[in-house]
C-alpha positions in Angstrom: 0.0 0.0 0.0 3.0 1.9 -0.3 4.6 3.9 -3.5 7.4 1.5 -4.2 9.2 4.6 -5.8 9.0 6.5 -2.5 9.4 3.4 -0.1 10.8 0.3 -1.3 9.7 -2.0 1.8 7.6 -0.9 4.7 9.4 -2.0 7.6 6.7 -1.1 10.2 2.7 -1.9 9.9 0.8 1.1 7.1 -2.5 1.7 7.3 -4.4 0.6 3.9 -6.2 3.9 2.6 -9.8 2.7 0.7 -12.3 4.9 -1.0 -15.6 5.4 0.5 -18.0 3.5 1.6 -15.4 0.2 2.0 -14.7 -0.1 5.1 -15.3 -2.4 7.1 -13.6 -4.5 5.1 -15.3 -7.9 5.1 -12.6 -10.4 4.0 -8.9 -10.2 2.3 -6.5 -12.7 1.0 -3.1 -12.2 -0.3 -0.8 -13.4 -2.4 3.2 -13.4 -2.9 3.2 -10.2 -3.9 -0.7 -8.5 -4.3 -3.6 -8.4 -1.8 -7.2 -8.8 -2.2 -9.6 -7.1 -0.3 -13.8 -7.2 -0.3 -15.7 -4.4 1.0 -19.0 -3.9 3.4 -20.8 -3.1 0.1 -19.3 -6.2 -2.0 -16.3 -3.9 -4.0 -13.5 -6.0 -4.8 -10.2 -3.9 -4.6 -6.9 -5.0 -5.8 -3.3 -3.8 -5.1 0.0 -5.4 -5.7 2.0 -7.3 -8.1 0.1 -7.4 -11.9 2.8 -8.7 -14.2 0.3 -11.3 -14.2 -2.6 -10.1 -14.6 -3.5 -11.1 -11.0 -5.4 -8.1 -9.6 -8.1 -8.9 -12.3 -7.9 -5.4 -13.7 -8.3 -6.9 -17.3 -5.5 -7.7 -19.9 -2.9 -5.5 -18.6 0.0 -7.4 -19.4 1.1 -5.2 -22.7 -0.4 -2.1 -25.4 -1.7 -4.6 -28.0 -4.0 -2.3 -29.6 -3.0 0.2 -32.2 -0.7 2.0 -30.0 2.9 0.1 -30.3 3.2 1.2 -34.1 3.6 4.4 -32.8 5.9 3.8 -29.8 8.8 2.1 -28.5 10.5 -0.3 -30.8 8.1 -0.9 -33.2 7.8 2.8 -33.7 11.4 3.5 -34.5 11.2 0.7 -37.1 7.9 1.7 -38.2 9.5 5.2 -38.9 12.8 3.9 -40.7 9.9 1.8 -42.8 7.6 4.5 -43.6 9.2 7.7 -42.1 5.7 8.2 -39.8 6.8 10.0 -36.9 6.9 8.1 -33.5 4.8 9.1 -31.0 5.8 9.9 -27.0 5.9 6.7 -24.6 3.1 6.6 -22.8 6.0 6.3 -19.5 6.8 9.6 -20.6 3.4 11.2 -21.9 2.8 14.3 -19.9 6.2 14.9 -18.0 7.6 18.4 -18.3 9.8 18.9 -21.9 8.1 16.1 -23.3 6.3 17.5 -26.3 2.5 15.8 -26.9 1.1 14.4 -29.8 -2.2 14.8 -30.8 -2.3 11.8 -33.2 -5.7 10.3 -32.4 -5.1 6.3 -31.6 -7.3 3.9 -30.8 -6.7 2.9 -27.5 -6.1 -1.2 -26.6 -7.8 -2.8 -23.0 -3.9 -2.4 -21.2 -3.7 1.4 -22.6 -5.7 3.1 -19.7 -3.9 1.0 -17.1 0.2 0.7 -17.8 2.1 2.3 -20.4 5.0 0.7 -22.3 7.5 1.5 -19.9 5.1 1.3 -16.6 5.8 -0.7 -13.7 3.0 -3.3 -13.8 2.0 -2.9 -10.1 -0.9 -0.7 -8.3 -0.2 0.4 -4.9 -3.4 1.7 -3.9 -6.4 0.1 -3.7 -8.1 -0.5 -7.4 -11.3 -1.6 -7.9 -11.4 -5.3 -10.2 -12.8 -5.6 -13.3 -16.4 -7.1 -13.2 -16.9 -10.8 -13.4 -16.9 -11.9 -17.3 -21.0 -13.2 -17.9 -20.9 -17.1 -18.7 -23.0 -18.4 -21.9 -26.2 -19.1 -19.8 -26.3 -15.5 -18.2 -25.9 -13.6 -21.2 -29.0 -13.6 -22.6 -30.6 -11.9 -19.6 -27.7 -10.0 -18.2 -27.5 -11.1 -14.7 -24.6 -10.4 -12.8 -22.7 -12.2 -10.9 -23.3 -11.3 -6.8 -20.2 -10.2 -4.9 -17.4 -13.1 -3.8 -18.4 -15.0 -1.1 -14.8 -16.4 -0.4 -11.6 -15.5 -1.8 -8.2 -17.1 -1.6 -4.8 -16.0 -3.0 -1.8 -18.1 -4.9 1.5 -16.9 -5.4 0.5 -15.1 -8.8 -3.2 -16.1 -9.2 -6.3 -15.2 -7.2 -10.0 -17.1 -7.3 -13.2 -15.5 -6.3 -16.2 -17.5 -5.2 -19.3 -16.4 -6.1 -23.2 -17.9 -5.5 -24.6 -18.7 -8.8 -28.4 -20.0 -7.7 -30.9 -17.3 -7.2 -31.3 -15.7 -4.2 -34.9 -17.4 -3.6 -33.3 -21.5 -3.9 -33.1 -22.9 -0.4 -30.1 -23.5 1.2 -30.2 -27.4 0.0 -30.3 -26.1 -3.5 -27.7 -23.4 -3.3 -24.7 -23.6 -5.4 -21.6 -21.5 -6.6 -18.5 -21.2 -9.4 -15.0 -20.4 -8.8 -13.7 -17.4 -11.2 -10.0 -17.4 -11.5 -7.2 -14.9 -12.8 -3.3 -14.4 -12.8 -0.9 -17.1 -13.6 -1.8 -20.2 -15.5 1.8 -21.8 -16.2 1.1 -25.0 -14.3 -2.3 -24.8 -14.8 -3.2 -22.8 -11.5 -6.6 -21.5 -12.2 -8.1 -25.3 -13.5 -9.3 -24.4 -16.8 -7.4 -25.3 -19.8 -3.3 -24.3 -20.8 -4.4 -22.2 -23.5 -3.4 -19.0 -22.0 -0.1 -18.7 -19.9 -2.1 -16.2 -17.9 -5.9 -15.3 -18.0 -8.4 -12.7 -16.9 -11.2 -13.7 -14.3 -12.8 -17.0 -16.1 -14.3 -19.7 -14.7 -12.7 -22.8 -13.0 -14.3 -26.0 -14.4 -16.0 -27.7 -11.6 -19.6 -29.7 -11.7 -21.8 -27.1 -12.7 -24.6 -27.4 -10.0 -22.0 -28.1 -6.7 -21.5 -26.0 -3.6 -17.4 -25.3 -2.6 -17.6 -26.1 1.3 -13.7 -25.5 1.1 -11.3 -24.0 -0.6 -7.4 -23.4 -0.2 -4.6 -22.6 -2.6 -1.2 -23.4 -2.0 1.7 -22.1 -4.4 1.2 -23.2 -7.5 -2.1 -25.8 -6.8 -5.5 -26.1 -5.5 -7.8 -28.2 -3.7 -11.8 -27.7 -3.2 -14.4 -29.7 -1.4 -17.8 -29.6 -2.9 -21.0 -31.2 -3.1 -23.8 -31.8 -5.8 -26.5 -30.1 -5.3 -28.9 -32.9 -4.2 -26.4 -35.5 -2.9 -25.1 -36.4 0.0 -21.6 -37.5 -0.4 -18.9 -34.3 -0.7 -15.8 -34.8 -3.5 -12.7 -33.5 -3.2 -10.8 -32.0 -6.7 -7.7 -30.6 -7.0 -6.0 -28.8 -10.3 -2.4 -26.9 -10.0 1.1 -28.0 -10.2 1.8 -31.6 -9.4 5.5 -31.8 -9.4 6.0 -32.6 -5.5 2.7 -34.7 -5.6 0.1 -32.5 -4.0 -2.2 -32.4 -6.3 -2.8 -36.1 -5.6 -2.2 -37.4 -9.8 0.1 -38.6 -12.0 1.0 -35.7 -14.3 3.3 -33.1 -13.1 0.6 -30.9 -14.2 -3.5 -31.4 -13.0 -5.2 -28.8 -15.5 -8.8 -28.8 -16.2 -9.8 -29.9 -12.1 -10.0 -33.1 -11.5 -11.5 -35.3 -8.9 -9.3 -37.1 -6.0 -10.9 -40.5 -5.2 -10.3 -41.4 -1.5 -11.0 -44.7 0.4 -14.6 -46.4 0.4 -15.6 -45.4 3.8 -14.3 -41.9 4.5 -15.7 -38.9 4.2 -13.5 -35.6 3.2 -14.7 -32.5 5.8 -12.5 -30.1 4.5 -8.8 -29.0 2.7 -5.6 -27.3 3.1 -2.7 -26.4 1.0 0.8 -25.4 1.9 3.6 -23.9 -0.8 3.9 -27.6 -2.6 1.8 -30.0 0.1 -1.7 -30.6 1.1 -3.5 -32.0 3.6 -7.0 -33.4 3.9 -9.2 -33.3 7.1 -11.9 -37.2 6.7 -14.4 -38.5 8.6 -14.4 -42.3 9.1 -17.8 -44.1 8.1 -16.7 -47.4 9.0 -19.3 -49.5 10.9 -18.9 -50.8 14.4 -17.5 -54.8 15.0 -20.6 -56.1 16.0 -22.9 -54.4 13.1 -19.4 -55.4 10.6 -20.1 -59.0 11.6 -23.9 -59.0 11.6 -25.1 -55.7 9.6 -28.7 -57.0 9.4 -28.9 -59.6 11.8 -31.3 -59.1 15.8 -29.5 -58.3 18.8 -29.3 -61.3 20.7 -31.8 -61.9 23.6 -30.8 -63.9 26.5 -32.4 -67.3 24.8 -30.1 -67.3 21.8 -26.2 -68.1 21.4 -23.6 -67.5 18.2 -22.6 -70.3 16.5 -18.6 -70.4 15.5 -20.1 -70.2 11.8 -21.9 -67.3 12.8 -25.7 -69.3 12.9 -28.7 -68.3 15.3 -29.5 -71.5 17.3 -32.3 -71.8 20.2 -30.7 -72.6 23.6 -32.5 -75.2 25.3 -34.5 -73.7 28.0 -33.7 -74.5 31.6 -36.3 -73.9 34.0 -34.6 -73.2 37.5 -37.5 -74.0 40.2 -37.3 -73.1 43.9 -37.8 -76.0 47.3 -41.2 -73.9 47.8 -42.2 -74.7 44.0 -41.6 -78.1 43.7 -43.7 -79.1 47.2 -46.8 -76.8 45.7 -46.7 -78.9 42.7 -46.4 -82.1 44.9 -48.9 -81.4 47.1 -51.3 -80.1 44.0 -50.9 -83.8 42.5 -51.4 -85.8 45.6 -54.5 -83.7 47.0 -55.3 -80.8 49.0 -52.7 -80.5 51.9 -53.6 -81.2 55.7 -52.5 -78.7 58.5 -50.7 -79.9 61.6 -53.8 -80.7 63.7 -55.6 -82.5 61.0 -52.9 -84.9 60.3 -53.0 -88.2 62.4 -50.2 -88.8 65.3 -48.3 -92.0 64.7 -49.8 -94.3 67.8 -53.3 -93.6 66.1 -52.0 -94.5 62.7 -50.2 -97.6 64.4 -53.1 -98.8 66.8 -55.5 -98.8 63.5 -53.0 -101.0 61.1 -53.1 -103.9 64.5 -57.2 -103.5 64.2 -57.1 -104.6 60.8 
């Protein structure tokens, strides 16, 4: 946030200056060498680094519009081909003893922002370029809301942005990743057309919700989740060299998915400079339900079998003294009391009668 001209490193903590109506600032991120910062009101704002077109202020990376005839080396040779004047570098357009030209040139998308001979670096705060309209929202013009998330690379920076309408419940909700800066080594998961690329779109399942997001130095890892499923996916797309972007290729560019073990679940990702890490859940069922997963808890009248069979117990029927002499006395009649039964001389004098 300093004028690198006036200050080459800040050695103590600066105070950011924003325009109005920014603060409080809602969420930054920053890179190796540029910050991003999003406003109370949703303004993106960029400062930094842009030799790579990082800060998403649009294709600022050289005058390719009808300006360089006119200027620099192609306008000395221009003028030994033609003898057409050269016109002022832009570096120099507007400093004192520098004569202006009035030739009228059509101005290219990098002409407004750096010169020939500029520095390709903003040091205060500059509002981004608005997020490119995909195919489907074209026809009607509906912009994109402001970023949700943001996380920074060493020279690339994403923006996550909610791409359902406002009215979809939260089960239906879902979001897009927008990318800009470097893409050497693939870093902003969309194709290796471009070495670097203004704010396009990273490409992830179309109808998915980013529940994580992290970038690392050159790579990236997301976890997201289909909009009606269940089970969250973990992709990754970025540099590959030291392995962290879990392939083959020294090089993971479009995204592509990770597959993890059968009965884990990924919660949530982090990337270091050239490492990752992955927080899971194990889904693994207990021992007993792994050994019987659809079989009755057993009661206190059945046993296992070695082979893992249900078999009755016999039934053991534990009786008490008291029991068993009810049930005698139950067969052999109804039982006498100690008066009414007969003393033994009685019993004795009877049998002798007989």
């Amino acid at each position: 946030g300093a004028d690198p001209v006036v200050q080459g490193s800040a050695t103590a903590c600066r105070r950011i200056r924003f325009p109005r109506h920014v603060n409080p600032v809602a969420r930054v991120g920053c890179g190796r060498s540029h910050t991003i910062a999003v406003g109370a009101e949703g303004q993106v704002l960029a400062w930094g680094d842009d030799s790579k077109i990082q800060l998403g202020l649009g294709d600022t990376r050289s005058n390719v519009g009808d300006e360089r005839p006119w200027e620099g080396s192609r306008g000395y040779l221009n003028m030994i081909q033609t003898g057409e004047p050269m016109a002022t570098p832009s570096a120099l357009r507007g400093a004192p003893g520098v004569q202006s030209t009035s030739r009228a040139r059509a101005t290219s998308t990098s002409a407004g922002r750096y010169g020939e001979f500029e520095a390709h670096a903003q040091w205060k705060p500059t509002p981004m370029m608005e997020i490119p309209l995909e195919f489907e929202r074209q026809v009607h013009g509906t912009p994109y809301p402001p970023p949700d998330g943001l996380v920074c690379g060493d020279d690339f920076t994403i923006l996550m942005v909610r791409d359902s309408p406002d009215w979809f419940s939260p089960q239906e909700e879902s979001n897009r990743l927008f990318c800009c800066g470097e893409n050497g080594k693939g870093q902003c998961g969309r194709s290796m057309q471009a070495q670097q690329q203004i704010l396009s779109a990273t490409k992830l399942p179309r109808c998915s919700l980013t529940h994580s997001l992290s970038c690392g130095s050159k790579h990236c890892l997301a976890v997201l989740q289909r909009v009606g499923q269940k089970k969250q996916e973990l992709w990754a797309w970025g540099s590959n060299d030291k392995g962290q972007a879990g392939g083959t290729a020294g090089v993971t560019c479009p995204a592509a998915r990770l597959r993890l073990p059968r009965d884990t679940r990924v919660e949530a990702a982090w990337c270091g400079f050239s490492s990752s890490a992955v927080i899971c859940s194990d889904r693994r069922p207990s021992s007993r339900s792994l050994a019987l997963p659809h079989a009755p808890m057993p009661s206190s009248e059945t046993a296992f079998s070695a082979g893992g069979e249900i078999r009755e117990r016999p039934k053991v029927l534990a009786r008490s003294a008291s029991e068993e002499e009810e049930q005698a006395a139950s067969r052999s009649g109804p039982a006498l009391t100690h008066d009414q039964r007969p003393s033994a001389s009685t019993a004795t004098g009877d049998e002798d009668k007989e």
